[in-house]
C-alpha positions in Angstrom: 21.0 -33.6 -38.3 19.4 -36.6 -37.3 22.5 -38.2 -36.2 23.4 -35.2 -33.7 19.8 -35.4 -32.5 20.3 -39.3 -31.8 23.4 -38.4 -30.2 21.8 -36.0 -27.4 18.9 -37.6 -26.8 15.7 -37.5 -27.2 14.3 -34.2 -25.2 10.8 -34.3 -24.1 8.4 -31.6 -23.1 7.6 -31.3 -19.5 4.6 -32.6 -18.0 2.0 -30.0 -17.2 -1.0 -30.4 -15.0 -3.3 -27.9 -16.6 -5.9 -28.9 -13.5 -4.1 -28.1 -10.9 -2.7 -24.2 -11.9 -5.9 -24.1 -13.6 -7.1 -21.1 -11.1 -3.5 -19.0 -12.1 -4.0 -19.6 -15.9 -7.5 -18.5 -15.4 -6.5 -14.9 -13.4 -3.1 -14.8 -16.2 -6.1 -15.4 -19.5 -8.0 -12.8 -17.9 -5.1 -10.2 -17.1 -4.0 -10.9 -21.2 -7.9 -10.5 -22.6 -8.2 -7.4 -20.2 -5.1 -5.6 -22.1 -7.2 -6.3 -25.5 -10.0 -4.6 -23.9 -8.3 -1.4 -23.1 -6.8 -1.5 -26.5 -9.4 -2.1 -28.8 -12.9 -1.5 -26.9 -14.2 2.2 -26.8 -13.9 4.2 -23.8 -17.2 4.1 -22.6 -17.9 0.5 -22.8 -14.5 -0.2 -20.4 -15.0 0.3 -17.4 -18.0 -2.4 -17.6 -16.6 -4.6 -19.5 -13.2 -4.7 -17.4 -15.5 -4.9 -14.2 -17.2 -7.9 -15.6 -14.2 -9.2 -16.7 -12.5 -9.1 -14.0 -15.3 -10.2 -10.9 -15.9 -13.5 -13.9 -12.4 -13.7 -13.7 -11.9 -14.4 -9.9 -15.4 -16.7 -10.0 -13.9 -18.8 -12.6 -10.9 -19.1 -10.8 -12.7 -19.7 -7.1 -14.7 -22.5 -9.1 -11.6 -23.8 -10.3 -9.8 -24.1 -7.3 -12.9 -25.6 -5.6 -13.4 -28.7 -8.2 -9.8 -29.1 -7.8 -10.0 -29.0 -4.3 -12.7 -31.7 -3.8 -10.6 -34.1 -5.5 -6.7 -33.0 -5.0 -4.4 -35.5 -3.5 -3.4 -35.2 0.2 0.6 -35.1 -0.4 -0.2 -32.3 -3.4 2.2 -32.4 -6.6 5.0 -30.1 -8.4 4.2 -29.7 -12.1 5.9 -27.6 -14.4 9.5 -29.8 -14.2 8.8 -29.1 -10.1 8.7 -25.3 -10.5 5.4 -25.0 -9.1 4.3 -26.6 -6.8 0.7 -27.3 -6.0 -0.2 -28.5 -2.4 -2.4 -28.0 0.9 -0.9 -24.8 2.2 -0.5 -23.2 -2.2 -4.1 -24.4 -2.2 -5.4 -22.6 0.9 -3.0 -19.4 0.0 -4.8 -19.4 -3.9 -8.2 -19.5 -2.1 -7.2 -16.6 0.4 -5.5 -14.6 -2.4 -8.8 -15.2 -4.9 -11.3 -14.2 -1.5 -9.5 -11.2 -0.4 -9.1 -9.8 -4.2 -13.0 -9.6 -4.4 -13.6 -7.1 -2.4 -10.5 -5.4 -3.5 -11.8 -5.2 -6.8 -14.8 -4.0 -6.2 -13.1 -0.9 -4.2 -11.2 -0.7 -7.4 -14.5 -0.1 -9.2 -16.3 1.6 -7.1 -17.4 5.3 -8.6 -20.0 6.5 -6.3 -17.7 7.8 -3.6 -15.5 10.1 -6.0 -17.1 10.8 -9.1 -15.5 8.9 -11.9 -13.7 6.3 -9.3 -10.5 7.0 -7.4 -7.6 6.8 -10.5 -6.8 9.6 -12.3 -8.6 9.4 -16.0 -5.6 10.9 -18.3 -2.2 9.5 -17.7 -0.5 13.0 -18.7 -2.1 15.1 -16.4 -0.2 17.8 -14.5 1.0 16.7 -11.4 -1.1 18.7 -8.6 -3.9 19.3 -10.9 -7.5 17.8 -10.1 -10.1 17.1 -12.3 -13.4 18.7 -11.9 -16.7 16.8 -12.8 -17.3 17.8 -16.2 -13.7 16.3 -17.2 -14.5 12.8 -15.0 -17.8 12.5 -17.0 -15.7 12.7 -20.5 -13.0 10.6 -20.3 -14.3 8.2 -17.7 -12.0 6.0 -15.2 -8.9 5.0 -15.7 -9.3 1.5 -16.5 -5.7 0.0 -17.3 -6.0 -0.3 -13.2 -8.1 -3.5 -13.7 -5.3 -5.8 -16.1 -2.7 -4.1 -13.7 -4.4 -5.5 -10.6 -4.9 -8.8 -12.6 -1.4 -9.4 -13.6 -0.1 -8.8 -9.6 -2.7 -11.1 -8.8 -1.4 -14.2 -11.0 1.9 -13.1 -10.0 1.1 -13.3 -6.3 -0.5 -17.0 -7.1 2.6 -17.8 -8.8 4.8 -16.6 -6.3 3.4 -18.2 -2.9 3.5 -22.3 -5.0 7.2 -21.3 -6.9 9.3 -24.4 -5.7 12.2 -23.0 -7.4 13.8 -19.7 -6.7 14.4 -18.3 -10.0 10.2 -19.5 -10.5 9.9 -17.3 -7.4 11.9 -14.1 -9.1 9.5 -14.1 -12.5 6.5 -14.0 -10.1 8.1 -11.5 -8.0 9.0 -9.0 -10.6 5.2 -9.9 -12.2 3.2 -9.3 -8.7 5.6 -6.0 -7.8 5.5 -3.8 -11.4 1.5 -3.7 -11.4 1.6 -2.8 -8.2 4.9 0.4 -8.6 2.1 1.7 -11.4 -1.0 1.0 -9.8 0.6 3.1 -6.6 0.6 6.3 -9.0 -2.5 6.8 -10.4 -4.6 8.5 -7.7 -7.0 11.3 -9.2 -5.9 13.4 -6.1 -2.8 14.3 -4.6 -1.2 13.1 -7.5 2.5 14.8 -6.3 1.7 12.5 -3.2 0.8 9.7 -5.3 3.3 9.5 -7.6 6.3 10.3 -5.0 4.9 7.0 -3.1 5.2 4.8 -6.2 9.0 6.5 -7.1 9.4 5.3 -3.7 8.1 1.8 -4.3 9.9 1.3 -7.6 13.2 1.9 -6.1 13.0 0.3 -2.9 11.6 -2.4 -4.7 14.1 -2.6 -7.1 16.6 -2.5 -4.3 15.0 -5.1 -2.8 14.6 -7.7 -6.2 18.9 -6.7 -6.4 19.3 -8.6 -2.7 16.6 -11.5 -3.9 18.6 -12.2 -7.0 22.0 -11.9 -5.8 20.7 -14.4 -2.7 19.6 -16.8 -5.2 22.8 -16.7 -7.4 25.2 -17.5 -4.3 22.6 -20.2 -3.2 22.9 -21.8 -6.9 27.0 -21.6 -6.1 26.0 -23.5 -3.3 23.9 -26.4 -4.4 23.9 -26.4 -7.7 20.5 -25.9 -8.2 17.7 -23.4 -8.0 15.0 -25.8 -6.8 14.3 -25.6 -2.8 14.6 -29.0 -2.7 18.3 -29.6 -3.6 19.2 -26.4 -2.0 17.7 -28.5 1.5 19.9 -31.6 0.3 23.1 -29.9 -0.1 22.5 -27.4 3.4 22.1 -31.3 5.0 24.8 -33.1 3.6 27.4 -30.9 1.6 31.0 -30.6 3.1 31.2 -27.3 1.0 31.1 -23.7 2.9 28.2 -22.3 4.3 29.2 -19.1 3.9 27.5 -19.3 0.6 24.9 -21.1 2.1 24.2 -18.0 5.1 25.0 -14.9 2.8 22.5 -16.4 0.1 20.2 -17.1 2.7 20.2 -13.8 4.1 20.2 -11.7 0.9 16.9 -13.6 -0.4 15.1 -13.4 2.8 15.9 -9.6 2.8 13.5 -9.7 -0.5 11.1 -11.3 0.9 11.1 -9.6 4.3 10.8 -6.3 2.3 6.9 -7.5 0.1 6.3 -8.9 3.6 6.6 -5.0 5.6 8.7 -6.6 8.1 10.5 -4.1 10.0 13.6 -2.9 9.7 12.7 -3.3 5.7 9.5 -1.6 6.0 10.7 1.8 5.5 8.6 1.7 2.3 5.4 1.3 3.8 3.9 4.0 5.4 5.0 6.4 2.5 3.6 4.0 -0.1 0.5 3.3 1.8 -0.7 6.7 2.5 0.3 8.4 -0.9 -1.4 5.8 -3.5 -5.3 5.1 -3.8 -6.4 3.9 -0.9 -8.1 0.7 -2.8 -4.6 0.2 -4.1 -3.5 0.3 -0.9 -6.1 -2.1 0.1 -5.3 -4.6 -2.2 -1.1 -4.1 -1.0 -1.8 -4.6 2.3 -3.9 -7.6 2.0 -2.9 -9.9 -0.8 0.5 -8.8 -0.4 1.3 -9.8 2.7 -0.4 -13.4 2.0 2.0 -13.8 -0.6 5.2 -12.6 0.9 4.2 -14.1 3.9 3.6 -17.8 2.0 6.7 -17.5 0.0 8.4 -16.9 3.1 7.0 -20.1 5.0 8.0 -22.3 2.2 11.4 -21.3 1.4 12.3 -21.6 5.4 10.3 -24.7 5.6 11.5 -26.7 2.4 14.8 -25.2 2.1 16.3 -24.2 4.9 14.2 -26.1 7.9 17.6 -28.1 8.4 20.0 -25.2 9.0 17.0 -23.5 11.0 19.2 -23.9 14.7 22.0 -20.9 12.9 19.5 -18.5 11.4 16.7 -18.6 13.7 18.0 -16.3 16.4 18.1 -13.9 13.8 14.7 -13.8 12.8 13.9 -13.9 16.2 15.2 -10.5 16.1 13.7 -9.1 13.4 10.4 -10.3 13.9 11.3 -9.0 17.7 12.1 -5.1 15.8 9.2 -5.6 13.3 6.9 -5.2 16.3 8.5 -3.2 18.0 8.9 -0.3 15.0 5.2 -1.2 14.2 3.4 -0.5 17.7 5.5 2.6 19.2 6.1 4.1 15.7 1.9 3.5 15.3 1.7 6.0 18.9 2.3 9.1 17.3 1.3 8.7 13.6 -1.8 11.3 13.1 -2.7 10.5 9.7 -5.2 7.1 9.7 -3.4 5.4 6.5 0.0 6.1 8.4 -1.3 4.4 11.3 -2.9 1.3 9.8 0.6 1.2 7.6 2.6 1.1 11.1 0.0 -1.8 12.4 0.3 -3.8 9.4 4.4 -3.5 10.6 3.4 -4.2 13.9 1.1 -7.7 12.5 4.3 -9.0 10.6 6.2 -9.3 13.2 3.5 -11.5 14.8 3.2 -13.4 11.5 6.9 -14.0 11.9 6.6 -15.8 15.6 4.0 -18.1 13.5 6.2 -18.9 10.8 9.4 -19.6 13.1 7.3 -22.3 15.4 8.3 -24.3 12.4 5.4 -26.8 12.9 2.2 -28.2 11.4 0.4 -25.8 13.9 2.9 -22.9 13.2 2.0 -23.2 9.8 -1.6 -23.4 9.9 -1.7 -20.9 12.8 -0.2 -18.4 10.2 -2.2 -19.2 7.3 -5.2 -18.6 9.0 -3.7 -15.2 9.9 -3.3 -14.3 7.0 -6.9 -14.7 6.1 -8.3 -12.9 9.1 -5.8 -9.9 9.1 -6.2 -9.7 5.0 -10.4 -8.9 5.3 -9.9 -7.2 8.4 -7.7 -4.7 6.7 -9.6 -4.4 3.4 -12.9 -3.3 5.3 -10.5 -1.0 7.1 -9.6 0.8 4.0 -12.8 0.7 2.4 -14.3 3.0 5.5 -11.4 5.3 5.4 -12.7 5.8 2.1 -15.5 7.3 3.2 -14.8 9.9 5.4 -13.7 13.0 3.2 -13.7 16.7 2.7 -13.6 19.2 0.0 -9.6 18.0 -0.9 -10.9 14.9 -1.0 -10.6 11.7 1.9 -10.0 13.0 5.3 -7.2 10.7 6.6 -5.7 13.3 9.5 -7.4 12.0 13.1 -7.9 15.6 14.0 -10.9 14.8 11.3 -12.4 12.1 12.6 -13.6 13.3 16.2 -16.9 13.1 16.5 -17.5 10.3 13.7 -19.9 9.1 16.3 -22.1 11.6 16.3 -22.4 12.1 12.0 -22.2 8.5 11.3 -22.8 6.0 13.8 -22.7 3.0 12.2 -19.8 3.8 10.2 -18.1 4.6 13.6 -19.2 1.0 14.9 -18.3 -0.6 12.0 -14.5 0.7 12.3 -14.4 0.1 15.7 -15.1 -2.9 15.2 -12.2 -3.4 12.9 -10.0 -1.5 15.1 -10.8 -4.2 17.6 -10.2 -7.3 15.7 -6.9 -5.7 14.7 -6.1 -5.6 18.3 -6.8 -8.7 19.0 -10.0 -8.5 21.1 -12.0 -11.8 22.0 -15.3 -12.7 19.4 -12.8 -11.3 16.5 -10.8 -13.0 14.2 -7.8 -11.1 15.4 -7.8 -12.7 18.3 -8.2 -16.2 17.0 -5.2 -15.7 14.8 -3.1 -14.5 17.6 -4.2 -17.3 20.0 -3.0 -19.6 17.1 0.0 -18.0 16.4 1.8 -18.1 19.7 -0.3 -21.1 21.1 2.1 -23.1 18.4 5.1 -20.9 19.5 4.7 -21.9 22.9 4.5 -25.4 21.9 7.8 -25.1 19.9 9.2 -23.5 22.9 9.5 -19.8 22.4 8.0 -18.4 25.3 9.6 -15.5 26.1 8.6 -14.2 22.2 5.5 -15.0 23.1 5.7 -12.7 26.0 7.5 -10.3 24.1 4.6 -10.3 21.5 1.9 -9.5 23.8 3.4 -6.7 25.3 3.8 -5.2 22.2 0.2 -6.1 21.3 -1.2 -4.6 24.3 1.2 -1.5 23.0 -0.7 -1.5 19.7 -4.2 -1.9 21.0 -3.6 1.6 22.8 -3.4 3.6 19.1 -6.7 1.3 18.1 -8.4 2.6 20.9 -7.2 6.2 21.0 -9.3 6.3 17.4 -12.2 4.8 19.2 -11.6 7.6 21.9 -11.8 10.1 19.4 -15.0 8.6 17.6 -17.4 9.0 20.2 -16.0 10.9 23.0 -14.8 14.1 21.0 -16.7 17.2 20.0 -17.1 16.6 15.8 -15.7 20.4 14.3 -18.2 22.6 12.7 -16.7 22.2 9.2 -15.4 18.7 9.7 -15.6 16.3 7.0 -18.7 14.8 5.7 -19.1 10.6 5.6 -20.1 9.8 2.0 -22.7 7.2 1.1 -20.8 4.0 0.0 -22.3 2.9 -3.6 -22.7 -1.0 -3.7 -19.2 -2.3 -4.6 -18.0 -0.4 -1.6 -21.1 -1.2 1.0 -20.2 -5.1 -0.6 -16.5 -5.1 0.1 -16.9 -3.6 3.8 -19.9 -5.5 4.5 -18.3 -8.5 3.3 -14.9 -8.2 5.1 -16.8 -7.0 8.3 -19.2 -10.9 8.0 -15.7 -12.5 7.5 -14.2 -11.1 10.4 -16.6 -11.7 12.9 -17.0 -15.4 11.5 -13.6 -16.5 12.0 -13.5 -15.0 15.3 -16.8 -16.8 16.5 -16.6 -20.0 14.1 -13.1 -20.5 13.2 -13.0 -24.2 12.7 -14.1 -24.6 9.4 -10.7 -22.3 8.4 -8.8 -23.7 10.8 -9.0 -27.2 9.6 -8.4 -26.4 5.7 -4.9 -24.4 6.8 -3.8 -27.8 8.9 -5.2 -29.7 5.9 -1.3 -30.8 4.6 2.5 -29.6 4.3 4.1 -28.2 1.7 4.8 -30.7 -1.3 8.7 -30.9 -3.1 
């Protein structure tokens, strides 16, 4: 034995840099100790203890990320044998991802606006059944929600630093199978709810086939998994691209799909109106930052030098995406529909960012990602509100007249509607300026024209809400706007203080997304 061991070598461990994914093990420990909760705590002391959990969790992690922050070198590092890779842009997306999941959990939490919270509290009830208040008040909320959110959280931390593609898989697969259960636990409309996450699961699974398949023909290719050596061989390799394109194009067809970019967003308005609309809160916000992240660096540090042959492609699909997203959005009547059909509409604008292929491109979209990701969680926290005797009231036909019951919950959404349309004073607007301010500097006017035309299409659905709020008669038995409890008067209230900063005071953001590149 010792002789074969002299003859291979000695094999050393790799290094680790507990600092610097300090903030993921953090949101992974908490995920882990939240299962042992669930198992072994009794019912009635879960739901506070996972609450407690789970907002010490996230400050933990913020404070974490901040100490590593102040002192975190300006080229970042990889760590983990260069699996992960911890730099400038990883750093900003961790931040973004920690922020936005604040106010998502406290949606999560919230029980004031349907009695015993929004997830159904048995896991084998019928289908189409719902549960009055005498059987909420006995068996409480369905907490396994809280490790579940947890676990797609770490995974979406992992994902959007992964410097290797088969890193990039694991975190993948670990943000998406929370999220395929999470999507089928509402308390109501549970046919609806579950349908939508059958939906997810296979599309998703569909979509994890083309991510892996892309990533075995790219490791043909190079010879390697890591973004880095796939970018040395795509520079200097006499071998074929065709493995090079079709790998290419496969993976990015994963990533395209957890981003909502049309034409692989057929998903998305199904998923996002069936499950809990906190859980669809949470999808459309930290989702999209870390598809969206993942998708900046595996263009940027793997393919950035093949970028002349596949960028008319993605000119096209961002091109579709907003296309699909702001005429489709015209004739949706159901509010969740309609904000699923933006969020198609908003990819498509991510996607000019993240083609400019520059500093500014880069920190253009990042900071996009921030604004569009509280902008939308506020958004879904006052849907939540607006309900009737089934339960939320998501058809437009419902929400003429909000003016006139609720006023300042109809200025509050209008004022979301308006930052989502990109309206001066908002942060939608400062994200857009951003965005195709560094495409036009890269050289891609005409998508710039192309994107505000369909912007100016999209603003008409935000308005036609607005239109309804205050200048339609409310209907005698309309729906009634509930009194948000505190997690859910923090989470709007929060998102709504967000948004308006970064629309009047962006620099401070601004600056940390163009603080570095991406380190390989």
């Amino acid at each position: 034995m010792p002789g074969i061991l002299a003859q291979q070598g000695h094999i050393s461990a790799p290094h680790i840099d507990y600092g610097a994914i300090l903030p993921v093990l953090i949101v992974l420990g908490a995920a882990c100790v939240s299962v042992l909760f669930e198992a072994f705590l009794p019912r009635h002391m879960r739901w506070p203890s996972q609450v407690l959990l789970s907002l010490a969790g996230l400050a933990a992690a913020g404070i974490a990320l901040a100490v590593y922050v102040s002192g975190s070198p300006v080229r970042g590092l990889t760590t983990l044998s260069g699996a992960v890779s911890v730099d400038k842009p990883a750093l900003f997306l961790w931040g973004t991802l920690l922020a936005l999941a604040l106010p998502a959990i406290l949606l999560i939490a919230d029980r004031s606006v349907e009695p015993g919270g929004a997830f159904v509290a048995q896991a084998a009830i019928r289908p189409g059944t719902v549960q009055d208040r005498a059987q909420v008040g006995s068996t409480g909320m369905q907490t396994e929600v809280f490790p579940l959110a947890l676990f797609a959280l770490g995974g979406m931390m992992t994902f959007c630093a992964a410097n290797d593609l088969l890193t990039m898989f694991i975190a993948l697969e670990v943000l998406s199978l929370p999220l395929y259960l999470m999507c089928g636990l509402a308390r109501r409309r549970r046919l609806l709810s579950q349908e939508a996450a059958v939906k997810y699961f296979l599309l998703g699974a569909f979509s994890s086939a083309f991510f892996l398949y892309g990533l075995a023909l790219l490791y043909g290719y190079a010879g390697s998994v890591k973004l880095a050596d796939i970018a040395g061989a795509a520079a200097g390799s006499d071998r074929s691209d065709l493995l090079l394109f079709a790998g290419m194009g496969l993976l990015v067809v994963g990533l395209l799909f957890k981003g909502s970019v049309g034409p692989f967003h057929t998903w998305t308005p199904d998923v996002y109106q069936g499950a809990p609309t906190p859980v669809t809160a949470f999808m459309a916000a930290c989702t999209k930052v870390a598809a969206f992240g993942g998708i900046l660096r595996v263009l940027t540090v793997g393919f950035e030098s093949t970028s002349w042959e596949w960028r008319g492609v993605l000119w096209a699909v961002a091109i579709i995406s907003m296309a699909v997203g702001a005429v489709l959005g015209l004739t949706q009547t159901d509010v969740k529909r309609m904000i699923a059909y933006s969020s198609i509409a908003h990819a498509g604008f991510l996607l000019v960012g993240v083609l400019a292929m520059t500093g500014q491109g880069l920190s253009g979209t990042l900071f996009y990602l921030l604004a569009y990701g509280f902008t939308t969680l506020a958004a879904f926290g006052v849907v939540s509100l607006v309900r009737d005797a089934k339960g939320e009231a998501t058809h437009l036909s419902a929400w003429a007249g909000l003016a006139k019951r609720s006023p300042v919950l109809a200025g509050v959404f209008t004022f979301l509607l308006l930052a989502l349309a990109g309206i001066p004073l908002t942060s939608g607007f400062v994200g857009k300026f951003v965005v195709f301010s560094a495409a036009l500097r890269d050289g891609m006017a005409p998508l710039v024209v192309i994107a505000l035309v369909f912007s100016a299409v999209a603003a008409f659905f935000y308005l036609r809400v607005v239109v309804l709020m205050y200048f339609s008669k409310p209907a005698p038995d309309g729906p009634t706007v509930t009194v948000p409890g505190a997690f859910t008067t923090a989470a709007i209230t929060l998102g709504v203080i967000i948004t308006l900063l970064l629309g009047v005071a962006p620099a401070f953001a601004l600056d940390w997304a163009g603080a570095g590149a991406f380190a390989f």
